[in-house]
C-alpha positions, -999 to +999 in steps of 0.1 A: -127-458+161-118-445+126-128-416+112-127-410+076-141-386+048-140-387+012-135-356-010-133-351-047-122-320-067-119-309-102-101-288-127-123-266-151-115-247-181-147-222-182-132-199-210-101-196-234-100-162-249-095-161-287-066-131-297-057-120-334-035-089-331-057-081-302-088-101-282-115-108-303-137-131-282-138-158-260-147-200-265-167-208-236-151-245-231-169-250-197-150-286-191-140-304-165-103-314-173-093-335-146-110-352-112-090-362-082-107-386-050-088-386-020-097-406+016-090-387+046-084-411+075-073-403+109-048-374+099-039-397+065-048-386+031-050-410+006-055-403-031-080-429-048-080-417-077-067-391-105-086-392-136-079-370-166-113-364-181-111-346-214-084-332-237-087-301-259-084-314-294-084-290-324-109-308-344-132-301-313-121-265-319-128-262-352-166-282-354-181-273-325-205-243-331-219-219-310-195-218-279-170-191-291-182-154-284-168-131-310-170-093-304-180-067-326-163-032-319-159+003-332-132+025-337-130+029-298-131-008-291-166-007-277-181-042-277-212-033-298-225-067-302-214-099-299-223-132-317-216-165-319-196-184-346-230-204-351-257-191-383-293-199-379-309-212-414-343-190-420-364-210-441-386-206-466-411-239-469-385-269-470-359-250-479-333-227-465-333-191-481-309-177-461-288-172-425-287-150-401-262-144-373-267-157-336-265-125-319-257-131-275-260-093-269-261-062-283-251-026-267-251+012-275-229+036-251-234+069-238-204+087-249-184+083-217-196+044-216-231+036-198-252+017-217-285+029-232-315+023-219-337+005-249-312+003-270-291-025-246-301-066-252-283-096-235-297-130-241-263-145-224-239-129-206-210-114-217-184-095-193-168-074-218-179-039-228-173-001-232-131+001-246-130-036-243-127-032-207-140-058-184-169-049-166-176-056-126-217-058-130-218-072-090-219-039-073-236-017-089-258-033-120-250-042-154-222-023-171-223+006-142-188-003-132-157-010-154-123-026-143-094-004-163-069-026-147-051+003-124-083+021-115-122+014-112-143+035-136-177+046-138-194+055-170-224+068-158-202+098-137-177+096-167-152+095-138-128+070-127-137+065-088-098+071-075-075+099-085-048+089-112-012+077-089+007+104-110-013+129-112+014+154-106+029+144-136-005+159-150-010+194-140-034+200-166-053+168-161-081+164-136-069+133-118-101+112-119-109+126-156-116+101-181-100+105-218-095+141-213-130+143-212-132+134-253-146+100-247-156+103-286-124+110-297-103+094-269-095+061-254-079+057-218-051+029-223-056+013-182-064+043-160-030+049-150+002+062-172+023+067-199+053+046-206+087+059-197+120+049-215+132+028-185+100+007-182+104-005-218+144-012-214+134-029-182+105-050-200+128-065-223+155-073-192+136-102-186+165-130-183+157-145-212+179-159-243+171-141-271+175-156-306+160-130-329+151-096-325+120-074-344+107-041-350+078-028-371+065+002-375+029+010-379+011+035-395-025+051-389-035+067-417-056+096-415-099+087-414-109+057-436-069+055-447-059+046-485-046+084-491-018+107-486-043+134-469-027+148-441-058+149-419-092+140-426-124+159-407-153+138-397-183+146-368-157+127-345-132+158-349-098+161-370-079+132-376-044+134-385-033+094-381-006+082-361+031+064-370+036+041-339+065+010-334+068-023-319+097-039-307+103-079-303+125-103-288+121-137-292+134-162-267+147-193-267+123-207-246+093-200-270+080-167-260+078-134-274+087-095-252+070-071-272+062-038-265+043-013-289+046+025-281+043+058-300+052+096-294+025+121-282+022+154-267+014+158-234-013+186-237-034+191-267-023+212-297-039+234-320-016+245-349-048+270-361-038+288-329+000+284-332+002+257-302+021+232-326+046+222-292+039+207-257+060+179-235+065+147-258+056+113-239+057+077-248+029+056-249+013+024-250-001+018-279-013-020-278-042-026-293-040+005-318-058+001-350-034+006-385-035+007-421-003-005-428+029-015-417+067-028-424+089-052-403+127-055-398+146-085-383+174-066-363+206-077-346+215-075-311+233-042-319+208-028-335+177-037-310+203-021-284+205+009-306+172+015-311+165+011-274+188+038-271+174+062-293+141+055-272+158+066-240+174+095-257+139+109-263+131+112-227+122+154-220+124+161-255+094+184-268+069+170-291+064+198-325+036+190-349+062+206-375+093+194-367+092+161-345+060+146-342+046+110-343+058+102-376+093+115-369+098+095-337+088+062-358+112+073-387+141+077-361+138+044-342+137+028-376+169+042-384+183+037-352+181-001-362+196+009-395+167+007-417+158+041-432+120+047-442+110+074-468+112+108-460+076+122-457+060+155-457+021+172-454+008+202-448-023+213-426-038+244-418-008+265-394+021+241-401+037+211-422+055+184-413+060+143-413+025+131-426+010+093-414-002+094-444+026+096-471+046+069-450+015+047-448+013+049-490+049+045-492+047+013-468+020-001-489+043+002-523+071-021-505+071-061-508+073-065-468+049-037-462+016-051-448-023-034-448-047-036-417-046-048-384-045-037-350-011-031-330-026+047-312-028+079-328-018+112-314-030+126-283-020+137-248-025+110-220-046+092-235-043+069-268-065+089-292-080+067-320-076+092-348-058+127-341 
């Protein structure tokens, strides 16, 4: 007697997320891409079919309205709201007097991330949140639980739920703290680490062919930017800016190693107090707001070079006056043999490199670039702003 059974599976595309410098929302494609039938009979599998269903075309991209989620964030890339890339006409009689935006949620945060009660609306869903992170609504309700990547974090404890890996790297750190406990002022890059000199070198040992090499430096100018103030004080604290770098390597194969990385102290500083030195540290800066910027196209040599300066840093102190941020961008740059102007500000207990002269200075070149989004000074976290 035969036995047979007849199965059929798909492939979906629910989401494709949408990325400028950084994400900026997601197109809910929710499509069924391809459909496969296959008889099973006694032990035999037999395909009956294979049937591609529908292609991804960019005029379907471009004309299709209100499947693309696009998030609005502030300086700490909390996902305030979120809308759609489809307006809704009010009208006035027959006629239309004017749109309005079709808003899927909208969210205010505690400061360490949990959102308010009556002041939190979602008429979809949206699984993005508090620092951009993802959040992990299943166990514990909506927004109560966010996924850093390395460690689980709640923002209702302001606490991450395991102790940091490498913590005793951080003495002066509690190890399940969040953002040094300045969630207003601070950003935690994944819940676990800053970057070391071998874990960049190692990133861009992938085995690839490289056929052009990259570096640009950004700047983060201090507050609202457009100045050569050499901090700026708001009700979010003092902001000094941030000169940060990214390296590139295109390969042969189509792709692009990047990394982007800056120089911070490892404890906080207060030059009013004289504390203007602690442990320097490398970190990732991906995602870090700027106000302007410069690229250089580099040789092998020099991409090797500047590498090298990178390592070279490694135990070095970071000084507010004498090798800060600003200084650390300024030398990679001329380790790849392209000099940027000398800058200097002052500030209440010291003066040094200034974010903010390079960043006017950057501007004034032809290659030099305004806006987009790429950190800021800070200990172990990326601190938007100081």
């Amino acid at each position: 007697m035969q036995q047979s059974s007849v199965y059929t599976d798909s492939l979906r595309l629910e989401e494709w997320h949408l990325y400028g410098s950084s994400r900026i929302g997601i197109y809910q494609t929710n499509k069924a891409m391809a459909q496969r039938t296959v008889r099973i009979e006694n032990g035999i599998t037999t395909q009956v079919s294979n049937t591609h269903i529908e292609q991804l075309s960019l005029s379907r991209f471009y004309t299709e309205r209100g499947a693309k989620r696009y998030e609005l964030t502030n300086h700490l890339g909390n996902v305030l709201t979120v809308v759609t890339d489809k307006k809704l006409p009010v009208c006035s009689g027959t006629s239309v007097s004017y749109y309005i935006a079709d808003v899927v949620s909208a969210t205010d945060y505690s400061p360490f991330g949990a959102p308010l009660a009556g002041r939190t609306w979602q008429g979809a869903e949206y699984r993005y949140g508090f620092n951009t992170q993802e959040r992990d609504d299943e166990l514990k309700g909506s927004g109560n639980s966010l996924d850093f990547g390395e460690r689980i974090y709640d923002p209702r404890l302001g606490r991450f739920l395991s102790i940091d890996p490498l913590t005793n790297k951080f003495p002066m750190l509690s190890p399940c703290q969040f953002a040094g406990n300045s969630p207003i002022l601070n950003i935690d890059i994944d819940g676990l680490e800053p970057l070391s000199a071998n874990e960049i070198i190692k990133k861009f040992s992938d085995g690839k062919t490289a056929i052009g090499y990259k570096m640009t430096v950004h700047v983060d100018q201090p507050g609202t930017g457009g100045d050569r103030d050499s901090y700026e004080i708001s009700l979010d604290g003092v902001d000094v800016g941030h000169t940060f770098i990214t390296l590139e390597k295109i390969n042969d194969d189509g792709t692009i190693t990047k990394q982007t990385f800056g120089w911070y102290p490892s404890a906080e500083l207060n030059p009013m107090g004289g504390e203007i030195q602690s442990k320097g540290v490398i970190m990732n800066d991906e995602g870090h707001q700027y106000d302007a910027s410069k690229t250089f196209n580099l040789t092998e040599e020099q991409f090797n070079k500047t590498l090298d300066y990178v390592k070279q840093q490694d135990g070095k102190d970071y000084n507010l006056d004498t090798y800060n941020c600003t200084d650390f961008g300024q030398g990679c740059s001329n380790a790849g043999g392209n000099k940027l102007p000398d800058t200097q500000g002052s500030w209440p207990g010291g003066a040094g490199s200034n974010p903010g002269d390079l960043g006017e200075d950057l501007k004034k070149t032809n290659t030099g670039t305004s806006g987009g989004s790429g950190g800021s000074s800070g200990d172990k976290q990326k601190k938007v702003g100081s």
